[in-house]
C-alpha positions in Angstrom: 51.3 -21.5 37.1 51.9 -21.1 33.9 49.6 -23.5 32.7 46.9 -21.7 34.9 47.3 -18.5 33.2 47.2 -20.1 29.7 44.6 -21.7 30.6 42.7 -18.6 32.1 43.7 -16.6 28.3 42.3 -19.1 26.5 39.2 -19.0 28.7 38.6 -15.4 28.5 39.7 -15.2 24.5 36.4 -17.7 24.2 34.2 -15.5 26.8 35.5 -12.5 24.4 34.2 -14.3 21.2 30.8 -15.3 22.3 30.3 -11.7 23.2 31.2 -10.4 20.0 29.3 -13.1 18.6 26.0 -12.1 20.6 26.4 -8.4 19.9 26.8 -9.0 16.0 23.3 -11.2 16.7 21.9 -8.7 18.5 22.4 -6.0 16.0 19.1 -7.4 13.6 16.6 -9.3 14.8 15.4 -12.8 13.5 12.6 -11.3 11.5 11.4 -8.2 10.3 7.2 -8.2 9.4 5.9 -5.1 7.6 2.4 -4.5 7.6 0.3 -2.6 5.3 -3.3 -2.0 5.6 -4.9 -0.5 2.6 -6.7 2.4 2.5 -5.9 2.6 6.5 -7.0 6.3 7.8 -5.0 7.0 11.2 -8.7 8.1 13.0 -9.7 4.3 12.7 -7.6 3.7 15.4 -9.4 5.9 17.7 -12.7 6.3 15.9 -13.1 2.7 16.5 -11.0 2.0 19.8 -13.5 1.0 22.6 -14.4 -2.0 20.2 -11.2 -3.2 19.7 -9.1 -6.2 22.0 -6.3 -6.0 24.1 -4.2 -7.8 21.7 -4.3 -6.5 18.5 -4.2 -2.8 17.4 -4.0 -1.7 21.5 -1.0 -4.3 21.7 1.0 -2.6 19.1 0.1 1.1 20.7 0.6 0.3 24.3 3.7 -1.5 23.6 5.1 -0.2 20.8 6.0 3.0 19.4 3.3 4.9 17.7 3.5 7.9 15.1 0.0 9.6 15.2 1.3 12.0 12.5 2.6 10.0 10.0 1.8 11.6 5.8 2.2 10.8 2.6 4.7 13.4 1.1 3.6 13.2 -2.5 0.5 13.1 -5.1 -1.2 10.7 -6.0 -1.5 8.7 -3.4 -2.5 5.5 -4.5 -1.7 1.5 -4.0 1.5 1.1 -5.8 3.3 4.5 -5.3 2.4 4.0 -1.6 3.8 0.6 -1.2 6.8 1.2 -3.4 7.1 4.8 -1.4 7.1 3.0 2.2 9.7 0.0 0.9 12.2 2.5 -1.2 12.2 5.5 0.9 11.6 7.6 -1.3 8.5 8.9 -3.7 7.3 8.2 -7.4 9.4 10.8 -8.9 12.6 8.6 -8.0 11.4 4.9 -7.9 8.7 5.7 -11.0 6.2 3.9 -10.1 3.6 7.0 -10.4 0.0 5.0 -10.3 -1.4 1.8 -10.2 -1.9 1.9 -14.1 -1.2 5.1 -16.0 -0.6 6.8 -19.5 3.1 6.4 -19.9 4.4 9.4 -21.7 7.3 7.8 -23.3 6.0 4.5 -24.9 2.5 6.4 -25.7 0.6 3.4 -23.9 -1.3 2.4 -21.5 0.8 0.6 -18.8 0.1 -1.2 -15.0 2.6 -0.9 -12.3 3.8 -4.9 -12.4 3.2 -5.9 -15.7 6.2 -7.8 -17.3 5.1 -9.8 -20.6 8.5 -11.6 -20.5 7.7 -13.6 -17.6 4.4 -16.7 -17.1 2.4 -17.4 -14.2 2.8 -20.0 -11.6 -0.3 -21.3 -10.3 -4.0 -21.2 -10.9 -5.8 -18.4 -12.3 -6.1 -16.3 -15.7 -2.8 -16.0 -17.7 -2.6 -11.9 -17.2 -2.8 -12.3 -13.4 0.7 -14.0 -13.2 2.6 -12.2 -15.7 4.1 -9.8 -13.1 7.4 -8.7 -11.7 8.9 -5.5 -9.8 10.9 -4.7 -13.2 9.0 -1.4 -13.5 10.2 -0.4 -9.8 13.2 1.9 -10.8 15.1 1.7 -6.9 15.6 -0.7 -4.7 13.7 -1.1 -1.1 14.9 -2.1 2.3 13.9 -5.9 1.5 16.9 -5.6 -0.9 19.7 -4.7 0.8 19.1 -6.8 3.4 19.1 -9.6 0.8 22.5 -8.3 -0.5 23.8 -7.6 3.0 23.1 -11.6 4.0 24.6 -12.2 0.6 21.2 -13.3 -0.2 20.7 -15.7 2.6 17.9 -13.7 4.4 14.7 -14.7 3.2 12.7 -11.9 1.9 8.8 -13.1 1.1 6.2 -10.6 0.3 2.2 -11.4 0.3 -0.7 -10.0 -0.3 -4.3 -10.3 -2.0 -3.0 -7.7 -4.2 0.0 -8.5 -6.6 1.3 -4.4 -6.2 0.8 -5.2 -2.6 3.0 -8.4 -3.0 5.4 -7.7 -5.6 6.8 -4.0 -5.0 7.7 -4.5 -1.0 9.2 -7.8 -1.7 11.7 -6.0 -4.3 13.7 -7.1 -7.0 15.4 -9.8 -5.2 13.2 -12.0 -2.9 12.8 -15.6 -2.5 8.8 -15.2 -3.3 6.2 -13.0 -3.8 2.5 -14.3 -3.9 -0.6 -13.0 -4.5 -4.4 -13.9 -4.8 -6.0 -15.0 -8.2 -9.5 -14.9 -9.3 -9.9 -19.1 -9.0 -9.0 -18.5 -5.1 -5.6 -19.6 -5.3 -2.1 -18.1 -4.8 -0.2 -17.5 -7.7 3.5 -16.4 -8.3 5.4 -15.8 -11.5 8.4 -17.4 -13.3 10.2 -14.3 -12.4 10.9 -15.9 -8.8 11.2 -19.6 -9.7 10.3 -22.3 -11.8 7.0 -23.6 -9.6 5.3 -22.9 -7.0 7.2 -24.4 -3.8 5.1 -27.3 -2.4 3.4 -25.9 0.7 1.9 -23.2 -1.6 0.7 -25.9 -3.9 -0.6 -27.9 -0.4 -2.2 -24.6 0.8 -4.1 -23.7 -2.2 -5.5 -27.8 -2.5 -6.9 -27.1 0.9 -9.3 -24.1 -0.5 -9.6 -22.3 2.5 -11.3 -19.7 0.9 -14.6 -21.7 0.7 -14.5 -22.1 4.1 -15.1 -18.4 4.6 -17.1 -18.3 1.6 -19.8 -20.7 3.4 -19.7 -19.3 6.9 -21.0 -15.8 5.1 -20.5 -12.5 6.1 -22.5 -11.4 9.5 -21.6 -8.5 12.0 -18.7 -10.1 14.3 -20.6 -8.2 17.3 -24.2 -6.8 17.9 -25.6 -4.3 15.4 -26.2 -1.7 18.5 -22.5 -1.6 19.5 -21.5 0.3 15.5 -22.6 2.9 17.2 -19.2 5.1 15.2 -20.8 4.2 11.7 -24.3 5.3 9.9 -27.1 3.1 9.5 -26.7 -0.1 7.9 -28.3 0.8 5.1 -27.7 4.3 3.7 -27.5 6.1 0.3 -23.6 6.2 0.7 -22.4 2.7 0.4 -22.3 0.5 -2.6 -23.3 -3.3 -3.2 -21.7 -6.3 -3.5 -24.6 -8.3 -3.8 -26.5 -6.1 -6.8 -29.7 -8.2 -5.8 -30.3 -6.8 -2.6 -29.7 -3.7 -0.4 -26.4 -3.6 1.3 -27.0 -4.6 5.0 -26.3 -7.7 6.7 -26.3 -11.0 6.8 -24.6 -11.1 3.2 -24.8 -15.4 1.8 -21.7 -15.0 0.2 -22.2 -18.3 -1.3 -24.8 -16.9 -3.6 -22.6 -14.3 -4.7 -19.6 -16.9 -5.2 -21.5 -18.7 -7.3 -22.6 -15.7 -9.4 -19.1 -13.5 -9.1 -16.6 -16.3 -8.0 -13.9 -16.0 -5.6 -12.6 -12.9 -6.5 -15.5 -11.7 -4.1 -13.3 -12.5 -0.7 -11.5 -10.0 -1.6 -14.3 -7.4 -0.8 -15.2 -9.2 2.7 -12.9 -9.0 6.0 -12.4 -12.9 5.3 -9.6 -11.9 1.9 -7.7 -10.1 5.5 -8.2 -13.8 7.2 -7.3 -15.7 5.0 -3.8 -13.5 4.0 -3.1 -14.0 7.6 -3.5 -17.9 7.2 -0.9 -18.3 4.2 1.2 -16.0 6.3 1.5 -18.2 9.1 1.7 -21.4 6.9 4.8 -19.2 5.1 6.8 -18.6 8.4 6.7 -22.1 9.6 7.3 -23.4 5.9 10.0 -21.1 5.1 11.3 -21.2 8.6 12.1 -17.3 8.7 13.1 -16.1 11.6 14.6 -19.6 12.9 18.2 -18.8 12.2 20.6 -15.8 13.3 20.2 -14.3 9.5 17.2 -11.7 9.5 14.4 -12.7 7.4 11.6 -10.1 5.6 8.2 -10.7 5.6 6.0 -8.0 3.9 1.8 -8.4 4.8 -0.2 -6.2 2.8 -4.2 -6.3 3.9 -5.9 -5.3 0.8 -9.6 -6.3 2.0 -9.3 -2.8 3.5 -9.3 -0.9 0.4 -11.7 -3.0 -1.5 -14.4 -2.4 1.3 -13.9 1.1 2.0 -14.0 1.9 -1.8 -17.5 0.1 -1.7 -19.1 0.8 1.3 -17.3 4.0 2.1 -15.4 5.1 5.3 -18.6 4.9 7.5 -19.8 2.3 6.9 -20.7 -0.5 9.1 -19.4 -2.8 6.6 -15.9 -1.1 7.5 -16.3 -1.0 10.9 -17.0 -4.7 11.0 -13.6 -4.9 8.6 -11.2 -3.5 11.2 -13.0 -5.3 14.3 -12.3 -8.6 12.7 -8.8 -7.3 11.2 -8.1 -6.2 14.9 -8.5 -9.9 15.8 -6.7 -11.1 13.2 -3.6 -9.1 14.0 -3.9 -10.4 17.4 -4.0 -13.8 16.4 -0.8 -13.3 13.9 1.8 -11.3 17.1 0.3 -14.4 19.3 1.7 -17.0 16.1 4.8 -14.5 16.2 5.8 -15.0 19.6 5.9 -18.7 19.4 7.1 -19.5 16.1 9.6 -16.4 16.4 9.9 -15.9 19.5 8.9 -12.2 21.7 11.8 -9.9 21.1 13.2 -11.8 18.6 11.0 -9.7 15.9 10.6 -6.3 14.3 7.4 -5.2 13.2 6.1 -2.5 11.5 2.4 -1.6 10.3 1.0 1.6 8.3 -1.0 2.2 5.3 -0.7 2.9 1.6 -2.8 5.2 1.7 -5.9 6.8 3.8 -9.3 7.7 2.1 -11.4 10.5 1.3 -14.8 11.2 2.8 -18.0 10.2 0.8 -18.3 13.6 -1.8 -22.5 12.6 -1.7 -22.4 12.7 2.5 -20.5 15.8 2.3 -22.6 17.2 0.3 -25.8 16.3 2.0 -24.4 18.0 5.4 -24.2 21.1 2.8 -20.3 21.5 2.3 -20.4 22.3 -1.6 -18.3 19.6 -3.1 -18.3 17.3 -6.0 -18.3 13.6 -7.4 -16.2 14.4 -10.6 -16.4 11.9 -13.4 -13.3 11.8 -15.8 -14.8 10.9 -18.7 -17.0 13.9 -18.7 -14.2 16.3 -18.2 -12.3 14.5 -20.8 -15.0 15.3 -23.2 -15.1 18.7 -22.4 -11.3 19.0 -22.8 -11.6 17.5 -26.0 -14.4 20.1 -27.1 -12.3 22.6 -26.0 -9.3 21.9 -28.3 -11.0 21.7 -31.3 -13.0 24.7 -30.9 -10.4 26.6 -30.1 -7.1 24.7 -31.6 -9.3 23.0 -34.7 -8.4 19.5 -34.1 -8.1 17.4 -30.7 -4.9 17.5 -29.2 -6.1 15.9 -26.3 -4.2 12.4 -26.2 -5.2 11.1 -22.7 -6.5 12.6 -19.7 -6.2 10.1 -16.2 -4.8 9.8 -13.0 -5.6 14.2 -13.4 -2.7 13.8 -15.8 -3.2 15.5 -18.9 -0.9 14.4 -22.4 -1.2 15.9 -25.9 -0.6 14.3 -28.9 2.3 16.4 -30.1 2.3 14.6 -33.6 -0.9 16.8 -34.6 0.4 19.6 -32.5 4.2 19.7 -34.8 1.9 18.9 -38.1 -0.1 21.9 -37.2 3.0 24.3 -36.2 1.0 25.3 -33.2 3.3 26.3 -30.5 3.0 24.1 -27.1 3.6 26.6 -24.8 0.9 28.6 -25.6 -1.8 24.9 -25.7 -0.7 24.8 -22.1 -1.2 28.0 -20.9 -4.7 27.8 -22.8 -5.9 24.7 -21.2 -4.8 25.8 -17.9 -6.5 28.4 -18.6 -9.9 26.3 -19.3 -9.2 24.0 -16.4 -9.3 27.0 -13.9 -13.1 27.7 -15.0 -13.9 24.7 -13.1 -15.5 24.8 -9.8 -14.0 21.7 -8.5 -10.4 22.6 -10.2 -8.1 24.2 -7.2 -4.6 24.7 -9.1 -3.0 23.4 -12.8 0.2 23.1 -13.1 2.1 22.8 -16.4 5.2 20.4 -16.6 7.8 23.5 -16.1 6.0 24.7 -13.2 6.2 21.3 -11.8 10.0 20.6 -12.4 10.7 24.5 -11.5 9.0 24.0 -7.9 10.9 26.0 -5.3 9.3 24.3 -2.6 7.1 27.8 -1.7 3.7 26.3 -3.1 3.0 23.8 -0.9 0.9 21.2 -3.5 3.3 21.9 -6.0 5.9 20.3 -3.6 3.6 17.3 -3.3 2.7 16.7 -7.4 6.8 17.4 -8.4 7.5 14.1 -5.5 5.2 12.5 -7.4 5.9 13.3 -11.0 8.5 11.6 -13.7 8.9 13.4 -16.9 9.3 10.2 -18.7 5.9 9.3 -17.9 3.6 11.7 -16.8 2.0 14.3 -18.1 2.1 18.0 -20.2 -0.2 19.3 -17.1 -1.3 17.9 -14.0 -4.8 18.8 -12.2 -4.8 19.2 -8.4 -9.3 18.8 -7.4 -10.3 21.3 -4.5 -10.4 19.7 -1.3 -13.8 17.2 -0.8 -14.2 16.9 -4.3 -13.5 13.4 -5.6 -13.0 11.6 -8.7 -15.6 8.5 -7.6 -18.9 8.1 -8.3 -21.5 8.5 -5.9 -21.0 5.7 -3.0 -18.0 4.6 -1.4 -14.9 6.4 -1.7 -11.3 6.9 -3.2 -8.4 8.4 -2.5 -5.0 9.9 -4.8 -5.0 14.0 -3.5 -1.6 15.5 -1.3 -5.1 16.1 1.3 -4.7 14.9 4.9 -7.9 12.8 4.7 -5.7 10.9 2.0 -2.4 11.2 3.7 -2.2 11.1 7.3 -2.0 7.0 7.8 -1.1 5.0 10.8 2.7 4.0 11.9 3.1 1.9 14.7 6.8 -0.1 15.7 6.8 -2.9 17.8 9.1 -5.9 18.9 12.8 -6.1 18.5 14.3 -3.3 20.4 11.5 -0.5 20.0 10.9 0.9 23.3 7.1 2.1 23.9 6.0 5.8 23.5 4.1 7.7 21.2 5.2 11.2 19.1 2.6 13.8 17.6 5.3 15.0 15.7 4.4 15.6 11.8 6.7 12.6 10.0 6.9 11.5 6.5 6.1 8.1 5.0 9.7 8.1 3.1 11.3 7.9 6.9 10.5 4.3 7.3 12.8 2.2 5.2 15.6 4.2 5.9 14.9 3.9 9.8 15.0 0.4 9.3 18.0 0.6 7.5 20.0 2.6 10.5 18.1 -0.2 13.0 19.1 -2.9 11.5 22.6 -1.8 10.4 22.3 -2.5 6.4 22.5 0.0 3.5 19.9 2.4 2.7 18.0 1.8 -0.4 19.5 3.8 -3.4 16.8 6.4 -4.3 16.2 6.6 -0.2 15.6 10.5 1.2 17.6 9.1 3.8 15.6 11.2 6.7 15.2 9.0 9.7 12.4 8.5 12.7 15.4 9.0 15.5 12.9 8.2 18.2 12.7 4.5 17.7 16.9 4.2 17.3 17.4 5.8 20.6 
């Protein structure tokens, strides 16, 4: 008898265990994917619905949890503050990365988000390409505390065609982060290893991109059914064949040959082809095969590079998302087998959304304007030395303003009263809304609603003496396509969708803020927050 009951503890100490076991399991998944799709305005997903599959974008909504009013929380709303934003938790005023390329204040240069001289490229393609690391990213993202959580045995990867898309979700601590080089191949730098790991090297032998390159660039379905976009050939949209008008077919083998394969990038096919080393990195790395969560970070940058072009109605970006719908299908299909359904978390949003076309606007008689920086620039310019007698004008970009306060101190003028003139000057203009002066900005009480959005987005060891806020509709683009950077919904409401591991389906209007993500993922997953994190939550996917 005794034997029986000994027998019976040690039996149900082992049932105990394996319990335990599954519940520590069960608290991450086997993979977590985050998607990004540049330039990615929420309405797409409804203005282009009755075209899309059952698989893709309808997949994620139906049976995942969708935000519909997700924002940006901060200007200027561009590539690399919105990846780094939706990775940290937090906005550019904290993790410093305040543009894609800017004026930095403190060194008195020019400077892009990833640059890092001290590190070489691996790969093919032009030597600046691959000099780039996340050292300019000041905070750390969700990608790296779940490295230091696995004491760096989850895999953390980060892709993109972009190297801002690649490098600043992947953090400071992944395995790999690759991105897309002019000669059609995907590079890395020395900052994650000493080559490129063979399957890369394999994958980029197999040039893929040609095969897109040669099939060219026709309308997935026919013309009659873009029935949500103008005319396929319109005074809105821009070229990318200069030779002839923008409508389709487009031989995209005749503008390899004259541009080179940098030009996928402005097709749907730069979006195909992502999705192809993406699948080729899952079964190569093997993430998601083991019981330690792996990170993979997908940022779609074809997006952005079309709707710049061709402008947010376009055919040409209609097309875009109908083929990026299928692709997405085709890459949760490659999920459930390799990964297995239920056995991954996913997330997709955007960077950013885009503005409409200042030109249509315009023509549908709203009173808005194209606003070209280098002409205001000038004007700013002739405006300090007629009235301070010398340019103090040092750089004007990203609606940042800087003044060279060497001439200013060998002048003895006094700064405050340069501001107050200036914003004073900038006012006169028709398309200028609000200035605000650096003290203004880092005295915000939160009452001035923009003000709120440019102090989130605003380091004063880098930006400017005053920063320019454009009325609404007026844009700093020239006259096709579009842009984006305001604290404007058209440029901040972007799509959110969670699917997979543990999300249960439903949908919230609820107004939500891009900084909410990596900490959600944080609290689902059980791992730190990321250390500049706002630390506000979406509690409706942890129920």
């Amino acid at each position: 008898m005794k034997k029986l009951f000994l027998l019976l503890a040690i039996i149900t100490t082992l049932i105990t265990q394996a319990q335990q076991k599954n519940q520590i399991q069960e608290q991450r998944p086997k993979l977590v994917v985050g998607i990004v799709v540049d330039q990615m305005k929420m309405e797409y997903l409804y203005r282009f619905s009755d075209d899309f599959s059952q698989n893709g974008f309808k997949k994620l909504m139906t049976d995942g949890y969708t935000f519909h009013n997700m924002h940006y929380n901060y200007m200027p709303t561009y590539t690399a503050p919105g990846h780094a934003s939706i990775y940290t938790g937090t906005t550019p005023a904290i993790h410093g990365i305040v543009g894609n390329e800017w004026f930095n204040r403190t060194t008195g240069k020019n400077m892009y988000c990833t640059d890092d001289a001290s590190v070489k490229m691996l790969g093919d393609g032009l030597v600046k390409e691959g000099e780039m690391s996340p050292k300019n990213l000041q905070s750390t993202t969700i990608t790296d505390e779940l490295r230091m959580t696995t004491n760096f045995k989850g895999k953390v990867i980060g892709l993109s065609m972009k190297d801002r898309g690649a490098i600043l979700p992947a953090g400071h601590f992944a395995n790999w982060a690759f991105w897309y080089s002019s000669t059609g191949s995907f590079i890395s730098s020395t900052f994650y290893g000493e080559k490129l790991p063979d399957w890369v090297t394999q994958f980029n032998q197999e040039k893929k991109y040609m095969t897109y390159i040669n099939k060219g660039w026709d309308l997935l379905n026919p013309i009659a059914t873009y029935n949500e976009s103008l005319s396929d050939n319109n005074p809105y949209e821009g070229k990318i064949d200069k030779t002839k008008d923008p409508v389709f077919p487009y031989d995209l083998k005749k503008i390899y040959d004259q541009k080179g394969a940098e030009i996928l990038k402005s097709t749907p096919y730069g979006n195909d082809l992502l999705a192809d080393f993406a699948i080729r990195a899952i079964e190569k790395e093997a993430l998601g095969k083991d019981d330690i969560t792996d990170f993979l970070t997908v940022s779609f940058s074809s997006t952005d590079y079309v709707g710049h072009t061709f402008g947010a109605h376009s055919i040409e970006l209609q097309d875009t998302y109908l083929r990026l719908d299928k692709t997405i299908a085709d890459f949760i299909a490659n999920l459930d087998t390799t990964v297995g359904k239920g056995n991954y978390l996913l997330f997709l949003t955007a960077d950013h959304a885009g503005a409409e076309n200042a030109s249509y606007l315009r023509d549908h008689k709203y009173d808005v304007k194209n606003i070209d920086a280098n002409d205001l620039t000038a004007s700013l310019k002739k405006f300090s030395e007629e009235t301070f007698g010398a340019n103090l004008v040092l750089d004007y970009s990203n609606a940042n303003l800087f003044f060279d306060k060497t001439i200013i101190k060998e002048k003895g003028l006094e700064l405050s009263r340069i501001k107050q003139s200036f914003k004073d000057y900038l006012m006169t203009f028709k398309e200028v809304k609000r200035v605000y002066t650096e003290e203004e900005i880092l005295n915000s009480t939160g009452n001035d609603y923009y003000s709120n959005f440019i102090f989130k987005g605003y380091d004063p060891k880098q930006n400017g003496d005053i920063v320019v806020l454009y009325g609404t509709g007026n844009i700093d683009h020239g006259i096709t396509g579009t842009t984006h950077g305001t604290p404007y919904s058209y440029d901040t409401h972007v799509p959110c969708i969670f699917y997979g591991w543990n999300i249960k389906k439903g949908e919230t209007h609820e107004k939500k803020e891009i900084t909410q993500i990596a900490p959600t993922i944080a609290q689902k997953i059980q791992i730190p927050f990321p250390n500049g994190t706002q630390s506000n939550v979406l509690s409706e996917i942890l129920k």
